[in-house]
Wavefront OBJ file of the C-alpha trace (Angstrom):
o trace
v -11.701 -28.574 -20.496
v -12.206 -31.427 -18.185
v -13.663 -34.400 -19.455
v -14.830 -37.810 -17.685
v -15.329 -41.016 -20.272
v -16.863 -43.750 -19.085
v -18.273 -46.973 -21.021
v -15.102 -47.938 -22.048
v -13.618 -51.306 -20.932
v -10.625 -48.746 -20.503
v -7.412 -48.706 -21.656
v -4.305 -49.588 -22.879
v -4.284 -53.284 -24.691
v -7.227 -53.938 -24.013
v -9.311 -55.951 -26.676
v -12.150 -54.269 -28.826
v -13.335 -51.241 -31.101
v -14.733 -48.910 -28.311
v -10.885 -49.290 -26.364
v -8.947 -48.839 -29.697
v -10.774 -45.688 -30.613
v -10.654 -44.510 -27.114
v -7.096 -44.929 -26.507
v -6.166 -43.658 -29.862
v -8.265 -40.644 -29.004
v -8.108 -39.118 -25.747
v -4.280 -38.945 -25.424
v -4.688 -36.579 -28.439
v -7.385 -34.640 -26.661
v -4.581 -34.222 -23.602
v -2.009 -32.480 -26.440
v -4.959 -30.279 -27.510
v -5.260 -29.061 -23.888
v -8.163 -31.484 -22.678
v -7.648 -32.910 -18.620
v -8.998 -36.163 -19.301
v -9.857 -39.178 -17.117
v -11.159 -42.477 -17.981
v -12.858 -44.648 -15.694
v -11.802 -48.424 -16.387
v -14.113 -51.674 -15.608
v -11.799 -53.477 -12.575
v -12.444 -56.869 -14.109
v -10.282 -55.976 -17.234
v -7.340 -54.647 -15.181
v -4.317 -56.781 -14.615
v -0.663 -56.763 -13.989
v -0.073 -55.345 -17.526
v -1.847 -52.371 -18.115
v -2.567 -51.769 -13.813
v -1.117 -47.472 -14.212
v -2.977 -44.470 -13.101
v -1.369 -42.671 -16.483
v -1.419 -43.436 -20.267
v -0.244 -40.993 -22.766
v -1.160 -37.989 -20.489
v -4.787 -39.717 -20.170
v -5.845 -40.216 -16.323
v -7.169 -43.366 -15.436
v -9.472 -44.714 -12.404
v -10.615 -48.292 -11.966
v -14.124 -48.928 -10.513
v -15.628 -51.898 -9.659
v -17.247 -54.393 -12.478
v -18.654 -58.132 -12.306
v -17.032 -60.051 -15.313
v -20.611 -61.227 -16.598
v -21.798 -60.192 -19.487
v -25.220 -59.370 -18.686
v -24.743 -56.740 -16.217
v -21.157 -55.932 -16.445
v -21.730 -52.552 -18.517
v -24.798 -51.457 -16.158
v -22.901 -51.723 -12.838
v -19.957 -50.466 -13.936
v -21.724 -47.071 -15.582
v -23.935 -46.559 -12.692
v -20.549 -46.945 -10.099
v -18.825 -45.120 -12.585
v -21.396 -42.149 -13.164
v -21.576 -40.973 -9.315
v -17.702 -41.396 -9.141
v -17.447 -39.128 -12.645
v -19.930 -36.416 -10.389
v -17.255 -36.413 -7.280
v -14.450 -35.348 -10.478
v -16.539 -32.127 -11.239
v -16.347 -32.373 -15.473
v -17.220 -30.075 -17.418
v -18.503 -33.054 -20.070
v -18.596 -36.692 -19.112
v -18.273 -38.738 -22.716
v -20.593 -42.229 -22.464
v -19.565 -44.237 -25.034
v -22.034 -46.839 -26.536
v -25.666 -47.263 -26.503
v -25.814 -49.814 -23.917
v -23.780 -47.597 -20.954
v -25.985 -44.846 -22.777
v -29.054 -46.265 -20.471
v -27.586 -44.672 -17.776
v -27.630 -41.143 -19.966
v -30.885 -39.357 -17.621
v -28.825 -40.464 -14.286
v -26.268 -38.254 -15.231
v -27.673 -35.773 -16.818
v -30.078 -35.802 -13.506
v -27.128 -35.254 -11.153
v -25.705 -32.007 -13.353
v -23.510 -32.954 -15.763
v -23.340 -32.758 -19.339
v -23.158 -35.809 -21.919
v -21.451 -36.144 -24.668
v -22.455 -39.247 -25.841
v -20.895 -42.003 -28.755
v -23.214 -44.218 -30.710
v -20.931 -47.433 -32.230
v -23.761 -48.793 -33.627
v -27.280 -50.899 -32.494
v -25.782 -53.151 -30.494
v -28.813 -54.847 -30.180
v -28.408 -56.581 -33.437
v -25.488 -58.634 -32.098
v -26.063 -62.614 -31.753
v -24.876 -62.823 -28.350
v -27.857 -60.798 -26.466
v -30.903 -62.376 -25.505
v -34.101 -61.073 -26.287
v -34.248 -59.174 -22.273
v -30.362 -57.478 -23.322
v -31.893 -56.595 -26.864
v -34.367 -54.532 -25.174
v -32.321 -52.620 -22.723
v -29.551 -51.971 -25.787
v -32.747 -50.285 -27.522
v -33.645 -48.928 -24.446
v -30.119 -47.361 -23.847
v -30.401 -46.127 -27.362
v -33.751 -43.969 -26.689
v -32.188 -42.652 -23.584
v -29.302 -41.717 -25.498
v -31.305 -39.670 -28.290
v -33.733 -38.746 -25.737
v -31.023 -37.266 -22.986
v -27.457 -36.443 -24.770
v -26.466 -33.263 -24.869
v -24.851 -34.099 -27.906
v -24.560 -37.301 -30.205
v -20.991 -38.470 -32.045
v -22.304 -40.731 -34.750
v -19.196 -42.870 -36.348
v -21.110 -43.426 -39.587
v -24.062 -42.555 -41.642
v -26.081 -45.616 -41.148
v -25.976 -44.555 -37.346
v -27.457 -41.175 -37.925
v -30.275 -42.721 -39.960
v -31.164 -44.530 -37.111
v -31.715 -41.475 -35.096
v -33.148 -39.491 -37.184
v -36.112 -42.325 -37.812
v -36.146 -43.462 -34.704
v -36.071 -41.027 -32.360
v -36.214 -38.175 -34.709
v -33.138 -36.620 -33.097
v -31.107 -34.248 -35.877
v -30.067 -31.560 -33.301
v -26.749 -31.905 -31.761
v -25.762 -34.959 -34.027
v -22.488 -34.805 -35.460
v -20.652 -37.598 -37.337
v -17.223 -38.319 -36.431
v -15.813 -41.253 -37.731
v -13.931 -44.331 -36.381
v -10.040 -43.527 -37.352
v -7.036 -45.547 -38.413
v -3.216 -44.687 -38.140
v -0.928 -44.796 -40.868
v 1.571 -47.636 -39.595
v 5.184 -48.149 -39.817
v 4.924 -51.927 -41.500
v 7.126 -54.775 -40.012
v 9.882 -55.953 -41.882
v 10.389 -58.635 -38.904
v 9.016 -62.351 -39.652
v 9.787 -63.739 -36.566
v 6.698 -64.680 -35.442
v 4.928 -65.424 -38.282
v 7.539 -67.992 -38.342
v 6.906 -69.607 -34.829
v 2.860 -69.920 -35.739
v 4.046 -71.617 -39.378
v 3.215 -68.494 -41.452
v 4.395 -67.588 -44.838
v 4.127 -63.700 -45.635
v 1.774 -63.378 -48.636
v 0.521 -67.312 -47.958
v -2.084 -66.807 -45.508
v -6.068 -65.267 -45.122
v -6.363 -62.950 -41.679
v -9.566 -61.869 -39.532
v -9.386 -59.998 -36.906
v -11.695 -59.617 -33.775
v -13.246 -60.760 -30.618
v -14.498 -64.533 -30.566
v -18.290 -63.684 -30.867
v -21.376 -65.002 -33.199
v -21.731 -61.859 -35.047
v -18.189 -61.905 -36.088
v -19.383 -65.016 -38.316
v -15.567 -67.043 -37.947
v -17.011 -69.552 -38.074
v -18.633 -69.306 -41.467
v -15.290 -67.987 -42.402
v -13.651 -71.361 -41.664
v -15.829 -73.369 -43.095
v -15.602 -71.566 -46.127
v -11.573 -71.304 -46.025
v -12.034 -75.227 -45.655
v -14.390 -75.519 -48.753
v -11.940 -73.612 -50.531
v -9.023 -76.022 -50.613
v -6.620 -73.351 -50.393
v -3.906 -75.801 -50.320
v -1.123 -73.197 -50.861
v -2.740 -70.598 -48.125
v -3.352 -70.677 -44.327
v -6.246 -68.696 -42.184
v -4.948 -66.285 -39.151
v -7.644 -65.876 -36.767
v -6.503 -62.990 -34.563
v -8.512 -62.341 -31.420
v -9.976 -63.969 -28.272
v -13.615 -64.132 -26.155
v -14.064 -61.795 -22.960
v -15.829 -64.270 -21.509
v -15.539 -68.078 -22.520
v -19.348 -69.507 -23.552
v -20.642 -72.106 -26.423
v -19.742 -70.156 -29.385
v -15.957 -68.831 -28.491
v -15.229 -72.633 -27.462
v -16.892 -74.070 -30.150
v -14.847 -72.071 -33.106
v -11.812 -73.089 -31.116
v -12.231 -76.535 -31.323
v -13.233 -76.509 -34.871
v -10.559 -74.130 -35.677
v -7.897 -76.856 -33.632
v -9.365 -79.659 -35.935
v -7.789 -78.214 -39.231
v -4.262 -78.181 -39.870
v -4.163 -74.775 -41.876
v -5.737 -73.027 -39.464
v -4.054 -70.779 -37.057
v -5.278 -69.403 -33.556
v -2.898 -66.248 -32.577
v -5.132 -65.149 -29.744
v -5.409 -61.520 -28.669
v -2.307 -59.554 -29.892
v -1.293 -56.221 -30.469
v 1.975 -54.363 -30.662
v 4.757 -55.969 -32.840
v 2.916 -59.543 -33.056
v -0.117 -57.621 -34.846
v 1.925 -55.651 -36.768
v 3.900 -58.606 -38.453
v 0.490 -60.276 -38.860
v -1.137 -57.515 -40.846
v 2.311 -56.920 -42.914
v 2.710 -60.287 -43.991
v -1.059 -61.205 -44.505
v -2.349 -62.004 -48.316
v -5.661 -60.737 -47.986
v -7.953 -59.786 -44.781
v -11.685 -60.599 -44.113
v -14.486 -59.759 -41.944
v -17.786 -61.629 -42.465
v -19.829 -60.160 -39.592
v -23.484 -59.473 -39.592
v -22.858 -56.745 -37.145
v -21.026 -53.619 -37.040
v -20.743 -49.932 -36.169
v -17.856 -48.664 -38.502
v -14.942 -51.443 -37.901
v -11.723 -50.257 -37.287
v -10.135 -53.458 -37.805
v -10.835 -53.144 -41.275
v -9.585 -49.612 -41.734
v -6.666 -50.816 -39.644
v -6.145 -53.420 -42.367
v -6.432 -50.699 -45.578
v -3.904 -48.596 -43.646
v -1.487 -52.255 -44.002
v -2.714 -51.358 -48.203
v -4.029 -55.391 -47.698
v -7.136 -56.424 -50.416
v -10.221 -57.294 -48.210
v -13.095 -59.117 -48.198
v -16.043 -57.857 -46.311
v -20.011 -59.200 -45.798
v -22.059 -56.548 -47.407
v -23.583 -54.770 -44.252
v -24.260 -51.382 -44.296
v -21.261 -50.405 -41.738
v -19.183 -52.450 -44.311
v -19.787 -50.407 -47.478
v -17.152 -47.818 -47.279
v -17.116 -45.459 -50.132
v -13.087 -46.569 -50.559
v -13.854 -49.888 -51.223
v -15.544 -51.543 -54.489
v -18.163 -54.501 -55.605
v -15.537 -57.261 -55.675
v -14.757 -56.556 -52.309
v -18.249 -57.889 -50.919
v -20.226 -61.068 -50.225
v -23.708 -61.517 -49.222
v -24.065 -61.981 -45.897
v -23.975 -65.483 -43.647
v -23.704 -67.157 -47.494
v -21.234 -70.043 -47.609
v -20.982 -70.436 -51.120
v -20.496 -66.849 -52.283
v -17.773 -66.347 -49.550
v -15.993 -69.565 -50.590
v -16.256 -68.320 -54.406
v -15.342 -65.004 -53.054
v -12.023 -66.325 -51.527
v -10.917 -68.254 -54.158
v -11.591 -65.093 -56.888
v -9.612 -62.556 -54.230
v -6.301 -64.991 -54.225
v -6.226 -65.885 -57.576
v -6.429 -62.112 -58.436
v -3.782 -61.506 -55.331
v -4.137 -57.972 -55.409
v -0.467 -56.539 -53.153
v -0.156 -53.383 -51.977
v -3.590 -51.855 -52.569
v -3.577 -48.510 -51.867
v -6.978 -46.285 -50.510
v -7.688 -42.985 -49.390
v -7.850 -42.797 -45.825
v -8.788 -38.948 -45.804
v -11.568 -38.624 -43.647
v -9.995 -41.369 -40.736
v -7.730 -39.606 -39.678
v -6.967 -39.304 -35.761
v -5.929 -35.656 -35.292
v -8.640 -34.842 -37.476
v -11.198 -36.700 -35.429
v -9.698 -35.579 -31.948
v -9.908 -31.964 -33.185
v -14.158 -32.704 -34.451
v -14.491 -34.228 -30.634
v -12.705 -31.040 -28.837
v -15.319 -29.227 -31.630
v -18.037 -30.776 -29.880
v -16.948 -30.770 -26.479
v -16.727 -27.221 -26.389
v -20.180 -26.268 -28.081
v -21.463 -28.679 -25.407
v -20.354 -26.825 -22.636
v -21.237 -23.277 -24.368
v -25.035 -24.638 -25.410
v -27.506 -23.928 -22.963
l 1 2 3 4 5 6 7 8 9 10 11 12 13 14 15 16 17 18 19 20 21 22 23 24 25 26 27 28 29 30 31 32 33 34 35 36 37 38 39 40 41 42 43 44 45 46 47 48 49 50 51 52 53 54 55 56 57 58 59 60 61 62 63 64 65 66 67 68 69 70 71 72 73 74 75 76 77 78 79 80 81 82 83 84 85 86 87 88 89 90 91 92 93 94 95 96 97 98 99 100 101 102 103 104 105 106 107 108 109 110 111 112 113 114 115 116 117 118 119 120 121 122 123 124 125 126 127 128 129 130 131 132 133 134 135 136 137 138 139 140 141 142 143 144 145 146 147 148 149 150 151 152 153 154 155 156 157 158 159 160 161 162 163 164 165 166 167 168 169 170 171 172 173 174 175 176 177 178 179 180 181 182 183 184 185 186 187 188 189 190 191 192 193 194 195 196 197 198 199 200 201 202 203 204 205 206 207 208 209 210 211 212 213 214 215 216 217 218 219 220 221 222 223 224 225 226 227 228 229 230 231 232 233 234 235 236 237 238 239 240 241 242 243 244 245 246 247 248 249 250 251 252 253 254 255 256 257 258 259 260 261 262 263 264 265 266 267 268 269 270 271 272 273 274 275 276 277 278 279 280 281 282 283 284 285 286 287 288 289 290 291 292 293 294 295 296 297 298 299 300 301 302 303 304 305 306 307 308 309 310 311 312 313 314 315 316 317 318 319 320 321 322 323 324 325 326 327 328 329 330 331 332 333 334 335 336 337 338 339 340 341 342 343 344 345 346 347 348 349 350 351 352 353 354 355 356 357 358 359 360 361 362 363 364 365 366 367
């Protein structure tokens, strides 16, 4: 089975919930016998992760501006003609916005397999012209896939209303691994951490992530015995990324950790008291099944991606509210819930690789 993925800012290290999933995935499709190639945007390549191998997993760099606003549309249409030279027997477009490119490929032969994360056209950061092309690259998804990998529920209901697409839908969800918890300190030393003594979020530095709102309420809070870990950066620098930076600089119990991963990340989420995500956007985050897997408490904004069926009332606030997240932070520390435990069942990895190689094959077989 030969597959191409494309829509991917590639892989490894590099920052964001379509590259985690993918590069927890597809080196588990190469042990299941898959040949598998990803095609990488050139404008997130550097002297860390520049290899042609990962894990088994091919990769080949095309060309990509680093602008937001046309950085996914070059790439896939670059990236679509080089996947026809490979010859695959399924190319995998992930997201809805590369999805616009879905009847180009499908017009030159080849059949898609194709990932919906979620609308991305709810996110703050587009303008009303990107808004439309995200729905846009949504139609031509459900209008053109061969087949649809839906990571959640909500997802599917979108098609199915939408687009009335139910055929060739299957939901495969985001995943998590079960980690191997730090008993180094180290560096939660050298940024003035405490393990058990400090709030963590985790993402890129965009509107919909709502950090903002989240340090404004840690503020209000007077969590004099706590500090606030934000871990992640922007991909590209604008208003709102510089913005939360300087606000976040301005407070003394507020740390800035950047983009991490490996043993950095790993002492973070050990040592963290409780983790948070107030965005008004997601798909199905993986940074918060990342941080069950740690057995952390969490506080989420009650969005439909949000309510996992593993998590319960007190572990929700109303969305964008100030007031109910401050209340909400003080009730979670005062309770200080340690190593909560969840069932994490249905995310796991060889599971979901297995459900994709599922997929991949009826794809090929359909007519």
């Amino acid at each position: 089975m030969k597959v191409v993925v494309i829509g991917t800012r590639g892989i490894p290290g590099i920052q964001g919930g379509v590259e985690t999933h993918c590069e927890e995935l597809y080196p588990r499709l190469v042990a299941l016998g898959c040949d598998v190639t990803i095609i990488r945007r050139t404008c997130y390549v550097n002297e860390n992760n520049r290899i042609s191998l990962y894990k088994g997993v091919k990769l080949i760099d095309v060309y990509a501006p680093r602008r937001k606003s046309i950085e996914a549309i070059v790439h896939t249409t670059l990236a679509i003609f080089k996947a026809r030279k490979l010859k695959p027997d399924v190319l995998h477009i992930h997201a809805i916005g590369p999805s616009l490119c879905t009847p180009l490929a499908r017009l030159l032969g080849m059949k898609v397999v194709a990932t919906n994360h979620g609308p991305d056209y709810d996110r703050q950061k587009w303008g009303r012209l990107a808004k439309t092309m995200l729905r846009l690259g949504e139609k031509m998804q459900a209008r053109f896939a061969s087949h649809i990998i839906a990571i959640s529920h909500v997802i599917t209901g979108i098609l199915k209303q939408c687009y009335n697409r139910t055929e060739n839908v299957s939901i495969i969800y985001n995943g998590v691994n079960t980690p191997m918890k730090s008993t180094d300190t180290s560096y939660l030393e050298s940024l003035g951490l405490k393990q058990g003594k400090y709030v963590m979020a985790l993402g890129r530095f965009v509107p919909e992530k709502r950090f903002d709102l989240l340090v404004e309420a840690f503020n209000s809070a007077h969590l004099e015995d706590y500090k606030l870990a934000l871990v992640g950066d922007s991909d590209h620098d604008d208003a709102y990324s510089a913005e939360l930076k300087s606000k976040a600089a301005q407070c003394d119990n507020v740390v800035l950790t950047g983009f991490i991963k490996g043993e950095k990340l790993n002492q973070i989420m050990t040592g963290a008291a409780l983790f948070v995500l107030p965005s008004t956007h997601e798909g199905l985050p993986i940074s918060l099944l990342e941080a069950m897997s740690y057995n952390l408490d969490v506080l989420v904004s009650d969005i439909p991606a949000n309510r996992l069926p593993e998590l319960n009332a007190t572990d929700f606030f109303p969305v964008d509210n100030l007031d109910e997240l401050t209340a909400s932070l003080k009730h979670k520390l005062q309770m200080a819930q340690h190593n909560r435990h969840y069932n994490l069942t249905n995310y796991n990895w060889d599971n979901i690789a297995q459900q994709t190689l599922d997929v991949y094959n009826k794809t090929v077989n359909q007519q």
